[in-house]
Steps between C-alpha positions, in 0.01 A plus 500: 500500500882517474507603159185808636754608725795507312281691217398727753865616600652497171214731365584725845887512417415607124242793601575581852867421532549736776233337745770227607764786595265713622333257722835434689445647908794639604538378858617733784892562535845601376572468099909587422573510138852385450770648213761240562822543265823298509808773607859393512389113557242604754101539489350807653226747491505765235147685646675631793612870561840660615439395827433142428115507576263375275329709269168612626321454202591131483367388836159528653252380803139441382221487721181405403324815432755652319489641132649220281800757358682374159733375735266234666300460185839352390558290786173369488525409136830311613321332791250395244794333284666343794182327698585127638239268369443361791658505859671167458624604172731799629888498448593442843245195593733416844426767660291731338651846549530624162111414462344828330703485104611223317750701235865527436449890480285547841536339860201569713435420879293583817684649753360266780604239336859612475530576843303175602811382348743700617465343824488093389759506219711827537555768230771272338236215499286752322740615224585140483118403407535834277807397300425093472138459513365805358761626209591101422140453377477834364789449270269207323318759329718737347658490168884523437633840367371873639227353706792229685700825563233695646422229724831441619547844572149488719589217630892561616380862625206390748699166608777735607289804629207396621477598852745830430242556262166456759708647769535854279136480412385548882362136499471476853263762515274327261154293570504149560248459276691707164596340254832568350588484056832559355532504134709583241502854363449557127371210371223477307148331610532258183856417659328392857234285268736318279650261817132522671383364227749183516436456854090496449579219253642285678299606808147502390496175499415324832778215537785437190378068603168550355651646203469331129727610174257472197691621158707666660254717749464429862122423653496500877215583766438858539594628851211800502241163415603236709710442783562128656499410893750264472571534882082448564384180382130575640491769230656305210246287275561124531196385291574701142631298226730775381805684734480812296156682332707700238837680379535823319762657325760717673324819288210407639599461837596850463221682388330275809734634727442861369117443527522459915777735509186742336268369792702515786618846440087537454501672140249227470145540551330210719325340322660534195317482155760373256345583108609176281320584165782723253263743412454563897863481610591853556189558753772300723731817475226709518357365838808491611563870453207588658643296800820619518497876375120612492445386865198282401542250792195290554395210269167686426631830367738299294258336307269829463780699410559259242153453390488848467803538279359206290182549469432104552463225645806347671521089359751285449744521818645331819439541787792471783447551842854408714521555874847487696679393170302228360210466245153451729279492217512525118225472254444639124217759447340507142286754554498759820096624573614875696084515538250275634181375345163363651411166389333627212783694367313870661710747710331431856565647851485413907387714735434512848085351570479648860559838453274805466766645275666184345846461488605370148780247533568456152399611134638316212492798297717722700644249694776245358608196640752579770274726625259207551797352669555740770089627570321138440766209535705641808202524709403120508840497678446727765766737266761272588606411109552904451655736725630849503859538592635815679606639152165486375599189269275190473616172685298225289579179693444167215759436576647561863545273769173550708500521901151496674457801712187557630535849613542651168228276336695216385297221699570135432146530296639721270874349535339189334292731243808658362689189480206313345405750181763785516699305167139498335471885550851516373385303195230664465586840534889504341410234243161554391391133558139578597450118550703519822240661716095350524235585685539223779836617561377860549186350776770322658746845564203726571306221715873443696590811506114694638509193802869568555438863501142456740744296755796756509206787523535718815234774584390460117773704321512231208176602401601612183758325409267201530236709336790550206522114449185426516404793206846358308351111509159610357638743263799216372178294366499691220866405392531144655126311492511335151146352594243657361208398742667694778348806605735785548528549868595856483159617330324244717626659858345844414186335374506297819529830689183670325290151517559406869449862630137522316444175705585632753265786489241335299265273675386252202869484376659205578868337491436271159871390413775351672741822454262711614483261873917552464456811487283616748625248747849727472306819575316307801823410658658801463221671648494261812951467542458874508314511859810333612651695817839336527784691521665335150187485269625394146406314198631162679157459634383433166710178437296253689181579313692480207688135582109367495438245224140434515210761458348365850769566704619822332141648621538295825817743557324821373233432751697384802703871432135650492482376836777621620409888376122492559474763737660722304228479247168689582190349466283747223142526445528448133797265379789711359780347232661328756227278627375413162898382354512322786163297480606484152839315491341277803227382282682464162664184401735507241505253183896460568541406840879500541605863639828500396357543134312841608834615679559784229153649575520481858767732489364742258183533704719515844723753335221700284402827693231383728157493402347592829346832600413500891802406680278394797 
């Protein structure tokens, strides 16, 4: 995957070149551009008027919602050339003032940490740590001749005039929080790269002692890749028969370093589809265009803006997903499936069985696959993998560290859900590997997640989010149930609904089949947890007819509830539905006793609109 990456960002440099400058934030504070020239044996400032004051167009504060002027475009492209690797790679490691540019041509600080300093060390202390620590180790990196005299003269100046300098610039007046960039006027941005790039050399790598010289190249451990806990053995492997997995090349080191440099300044898309095959290669400048310039944020509209463009299929990639600087989760995609099949290979659809006026959740002809993401997967969670943010972005959590907070939906039921098939759904959805997901794994989310749901119900206002799952699990047959035999649930529940209500008003019709029992039990106890006068009625009271495993006991329970409620039920002349579904159930036995099995049409007959005329 090395050698993907390092593609990646040398194809980037050759047709987006700008994207690494451009991608540079400019963090809020004062940026002085220095003309320093060498008069009568003494270095001073050249971009100052008559009365000594620097000129105005060579100084300026930015604040974070101000326009990016040529002026800070330039600083920014500067910053961008003079970025430590790492904060233990800095110039001044003691103590760490000088902790913002690592270039013989810029000095960068925070102004807290200055005057944190101030007060430990002293301002000598602090030009001390400016003129030993900083400028010693800057000095390794610059080349004898016009650059040695420029530095000298930025060097000499600032060592000199620093607090004059800070003093004129009304630095006491400043935030704690600014940061602070001098830099040397009138050089060129190629002339801030050409020592960068000598210090990224010799930096990239993580320590010079795991370093090898093969003709004539060094190979060391890149310090974006791996880092070593040296101080915390619990963390170090004792068991591996090697110390060290690999080395690269200083070059590639590099173009690693550039690649997080891309994703922590987020010009990268997460996750990122990296195209490998030649022919492919510049749809990795194209998506990231689309990122950076068209405004083509989410993951989905990437890929259909460049499905669009290509008229294709996207194949041949991989995939990257990194979270707080490190690589969660990479896999290679041959072939990306935007829309979703049946079984069969025929465009199919979900939609809601309960309703008058169905709902449809999906439809795999207008609908692609991230939209099956947010309307069918999301909802076996409770919509706790997908959120809305305040901006109106999504907040798709595969990822994410997960706390349990039962308020907002996120039960320990559902906790253990998400941790338990949210990679799957990731697989499945990102990667195309339909063979992640089966239909026991979706009974096992929509049977968790209905009983979680019927438990957390208050004065039934999950009703139809239950009702959603339940419609989602019958209608997912269709894509997941490889077996043949099966009978598609979602066809069966409205057939169920027309057969059990002609028994119901049909004397000589009879329950024949053990769904049809299921089902009319669920519209029995409905009926009868309905007559309920407590003050919290809710779905809950369902759950102990539901925990039943055998058929005797399950109509023990539906009869002892009867009992409970039979004065609420008047005694007719001539039997009405109610009487006959309930002689009906009592009397039928069905072929598989084990009610855990008929769970699925319990539900759709509790949750189907009632069968029942008189309400008395």
């Amino acid at each position: 995957m090395i050698n993907e990456l390092c593609n990646f960002v040398e194809i980037i440099e050759e047709q987006a070149p700008d994207l690494f400058e451009d991608g540079a934030k400019l963090k809020e504070g004062l940026y002085v551009a220095l003309d320093i020239a060498l008069v009568d044996g003494e270095f001073v400032l050249k971009n100052i008027d008559e009365e000594g004051v620097l000129l105005k167009e060579d100084f300026g504060l930015y604040k974070q919602k101000d326009e990016i002027t040529p002026f800070f475009n330039e600083c920014k492209m500067i910053l961008q050339a003079s970025k430590p690797v790492s904060a233990a790679k800095i110039f001044n490691p003691n103590k760490k003032i000088f902790n913002v540019t690592c270039s013989p041509f810029a000095l960068g600080f925070t102004k807290k940490i200055v005057d944190k300093n101030i007060g430990t060390i002293g301002k000598e202390g602090i030009l001390n740590e400016l003129n030993k620590q900083y400028f010693n180790k800057a000095e390794d990196f610059i080349e004898e001749g016009d650059q040695k005299v420029k530095f000298e003269g930025f060097k000499r100046y600032l060592g000199v005039n620093f607090w004059d300098l800070l003093e004129a610039l009304d630095y006491d007046n400043l935030k704690d929080s600014y940061t602070i960039v001098f830099f040397l006027k009138s050089l060129s941005l190629e002339e801030f790269k050409q020592p960068y790039q000598k210090y990224l050399g010799q930096n990239v790598f993580n320590k010079s002692d795991y370093n090898k010289v093969f003709n004539e190249t060094i190979f060391g451990i890149s310090d974006s890749l791996s880092s070593f806990n040296d101080k915390k053995l619990f963390l170090q492997h004792q068991s591996a028969s090697f110390k060290y997995n690999f080395r690269i090349d200083g070059a590639k080191a590099q173009l690693i370093w550039k690649f997080y440099q891309l994703s922590g300044n987020k010009q990268l898309p997460n996750p990122l589809p990296i195209f490998v095959d030649k022919d492919e290669a510049n749809l990795n400048s194209e998506m990231l265009k689309l990122f950076n310039n068209d405004g083509v944020t989410g993951y989905s509209e990437i890929v259909k803006s460049l499905l669009n463009n290509r008229q294709s299929n996207l194949q041949n990639f991989y995939l990257l997903f990194i979270s707080r600087g490190k690589i969660i989760d990479l896999d290679f995609v041959p072939l990306f499936r935007y829309t979703l099949k049946d079984i069969s290979g025929e465009d199919f659809f979900i939609k809601e069985l309960f309703g008058v006026e169905p709902k449809i959740y999906f439809k795999s002809n207008d609908n692609n696959v991230f939209d099956f993401q947010i309307n069918v997967v999301n909802a076996f969670f409770n919509n706790q993998l997908i959120q809305e943010t305040k901006a109106g972005t999504l907040w798709i959590k595969y990822f994410d560290e997960l706390e349990i907070k039962p308020d907002y939906g996120l039960t320990d039921t559902i906790y253990n859900l998400l941790n338990k098939y949210r990679k799957s759904w990731y697989n499945f959805i990102y990667k195309s590997m339909q063979h992640e997901i089966t239909m026991t794994m979706i009974d096992e989310m929509a049977r968790d997640s209905i009983m979680d749901n019927l438990r957390h119900d208050e004065e039934f206002k999950k009703t139809a989010h239950i009702r959603k799952i339940i419609s989602l699990w019958f209608g997912l047959q269709n894509l997941f149930d490889h077996n043949p035999k099966s009978n598609n649930m979602a066809n069966k529940t409205i057939e169920l609904q027309t057969k059990v209500r002609e028994i119901a008003q049909t004397e000589s019709f009879h329950i024949e089949t053990d769904d049809e029992f299921a089902f009319a039990s669920g519209q029995i106890i409905w009926r009868l947890l309905i007559q309920s006068e407590s003050a919290n009625r809710s779905h809950a009271l369902l759950e102990p007819f539901l925990q039943k495993t055998e058929a005797a006991l399950f109509k023990q329970a539906i009869a002892n509830t009867f009992n409970m409620y039979k004065y609420k039920f008047a005694l007719y002349p001539t039997k009405y539905e109610f009487d006959k579904i309930f002689s009906e159930i009592m009397g039928f036995s069905p072929s598989n006793p084990n009610m855990k099995d008929h769970l699925p049409m319990i539900l759709a007959g509790y949750f189907s609109e009632s069968i029942f005329k008189k309400e008395k």
